[in-house]
N, C-alpha and C positions, 0 to 999 in steps of 0.2 A: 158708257158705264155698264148694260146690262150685256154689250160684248165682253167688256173685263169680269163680269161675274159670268157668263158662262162658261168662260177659259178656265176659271176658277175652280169652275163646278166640274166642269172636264178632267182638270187636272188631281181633284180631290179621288174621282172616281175611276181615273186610270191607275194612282196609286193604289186605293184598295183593290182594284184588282189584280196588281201586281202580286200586293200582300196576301190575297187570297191564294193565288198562282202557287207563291214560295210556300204556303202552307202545307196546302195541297200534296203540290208533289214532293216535300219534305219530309211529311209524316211517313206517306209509304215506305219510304226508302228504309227509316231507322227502323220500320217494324218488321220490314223486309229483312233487313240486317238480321233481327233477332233471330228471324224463324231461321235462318240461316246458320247462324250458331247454336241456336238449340238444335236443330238437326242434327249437323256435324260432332255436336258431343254426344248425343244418343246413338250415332252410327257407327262414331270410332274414327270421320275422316280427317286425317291430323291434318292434311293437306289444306282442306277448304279452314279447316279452323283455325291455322294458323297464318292464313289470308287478312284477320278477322283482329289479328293481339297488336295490343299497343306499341308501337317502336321501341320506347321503354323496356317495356317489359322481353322484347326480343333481343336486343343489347344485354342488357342484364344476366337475362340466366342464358342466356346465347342460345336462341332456341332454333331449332328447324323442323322441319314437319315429319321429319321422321319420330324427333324426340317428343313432339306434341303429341302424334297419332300411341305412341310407346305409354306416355302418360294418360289417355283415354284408356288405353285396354288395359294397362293393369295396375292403376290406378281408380279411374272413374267409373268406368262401365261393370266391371264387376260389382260395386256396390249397387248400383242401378237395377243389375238383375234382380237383387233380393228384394225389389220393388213390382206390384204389377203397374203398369200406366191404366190411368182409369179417366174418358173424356175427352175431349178436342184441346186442342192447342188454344190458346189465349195471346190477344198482343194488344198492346193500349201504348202512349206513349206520354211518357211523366216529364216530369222539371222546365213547364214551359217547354217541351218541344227538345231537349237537349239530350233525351235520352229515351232509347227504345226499349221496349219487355215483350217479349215472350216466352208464356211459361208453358207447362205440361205436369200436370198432379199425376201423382204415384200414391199407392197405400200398400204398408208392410202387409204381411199374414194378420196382424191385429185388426188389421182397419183403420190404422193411423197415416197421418198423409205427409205426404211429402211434394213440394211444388220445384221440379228443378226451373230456375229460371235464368235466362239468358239476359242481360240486360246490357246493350252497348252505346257508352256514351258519343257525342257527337264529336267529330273532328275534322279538320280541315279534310284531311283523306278519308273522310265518312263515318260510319260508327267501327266502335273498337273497343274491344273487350281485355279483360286478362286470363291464362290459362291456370294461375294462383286461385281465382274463384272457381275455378271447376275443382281442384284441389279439395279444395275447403270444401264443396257443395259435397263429395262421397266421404268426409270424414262425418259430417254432419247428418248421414246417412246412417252410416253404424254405429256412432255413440252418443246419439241423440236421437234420430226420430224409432231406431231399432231396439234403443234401450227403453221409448216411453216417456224420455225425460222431457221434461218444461227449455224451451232455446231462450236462453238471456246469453248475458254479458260472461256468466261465469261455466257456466254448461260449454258453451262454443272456445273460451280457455280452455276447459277439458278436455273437450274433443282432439282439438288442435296438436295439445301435448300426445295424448294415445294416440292420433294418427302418425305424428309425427314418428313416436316411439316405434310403432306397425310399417311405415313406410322410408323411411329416411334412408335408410340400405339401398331400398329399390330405386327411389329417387335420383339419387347419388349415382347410383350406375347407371339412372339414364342421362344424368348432366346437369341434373336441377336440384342447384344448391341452398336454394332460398326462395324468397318469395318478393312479389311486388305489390305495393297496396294501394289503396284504390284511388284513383285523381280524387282531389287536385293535391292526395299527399302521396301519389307517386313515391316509390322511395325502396331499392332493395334492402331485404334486410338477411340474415346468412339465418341459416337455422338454427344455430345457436343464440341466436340474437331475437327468434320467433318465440324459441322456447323461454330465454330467462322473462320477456314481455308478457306471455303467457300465465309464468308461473308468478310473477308481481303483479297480476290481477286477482288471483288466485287466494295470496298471501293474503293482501289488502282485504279481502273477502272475508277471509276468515279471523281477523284482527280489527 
């Protein structure tokens, strides 16, 4: 009997340390991920970053690293410039372990901040982001944290529309038609289809 309780005890304690193992070296990785596409979107490398986007989302707007790297420079990084970066990098990992963050805070000429964040969820092929949030992250740049304004539900419509309005030309001519939204609602939508959802939030808002 007290050789069956120590098998017991053996086997309780090889499990947790298995669990402890998988934690361990799990955690790193997704945070690792992060720093890795926050990098790659602050440097401009379409290459490493589109290592990094959801299968999804690469089917979709049928993307490749050139059209990624294309939507960094004159898309992203320019609104980025009109930011200084200000402090170390940050990375923690949320939802029980299913998703990595790392950020990097910027502040306009005002003094107001701005945290671009990377955040890639977990998947069987590792973590994996979308190139649509980087999108959004430089709209939400200039007509939100540049303008002063408060970010809710209806500000971020706003933007979305002016960005749209500002970008959709250049967009278009890099190949990217739409957008992809965030698991688990996955789901292209064409940009027309961003805008009329945009501006029936909008409506509702003011009704």
């Amino acid at each position: 009997m007290k050789r069956a309780r120590k098998w017991i005890v053996a086997g309780v304690i090889g499990l947790a340390a298995i669990v402890v193992t998988v934690r361990l070296t799990h955690r790193p990785s997704l945070e690792a991920d992060a720093l890795d596409i926050l990098e790659a979107t602050e440097s401009g490398n379409g290459g490493a970053l589109f290592g990094y986007l959801h299968a999804y989302e690469i089917t979709a707007l049928d993307l490749d690293p050139i059209k990624v790297k294309r939507v960094l420079d004159e898309i992203v990084r320019p609104r980025l410039a009109l930011l200084k970066k200000v402090g170390p990098r940050e990375t923690e990992i949320i939802g029980r372990g299913s998703q990595g963050i790392a950020s990097q805070s910027y502040v306009d000429p005002q003094g107001r901040r701005f945290d671009l964040i990377a955040s890639p969820f977990a998947t069987p092929e590792g973590g994996r982001t979308l190139l649509s949030q980087s999108i959004l992250s430089a709209w939400i740049i200039e007509f939100i944290v540049l303008e002063g304004r408060a970010f809710n539900r209806e500000t971020k419509a706003d933007a979305i529309l002016r960005g749209l309005a500002q970008d959709r030309q250049k967009l278009e001519a890099i190949g990217i038609r739409g957008q992809v939204d965030l698991p688990p609602y996955t789901a292209f939508e064409s940009w027309d289809a961003v805008a009329e959802k945009m501006n029936g939030r909008i409506t509702r808002r003011v009704n």
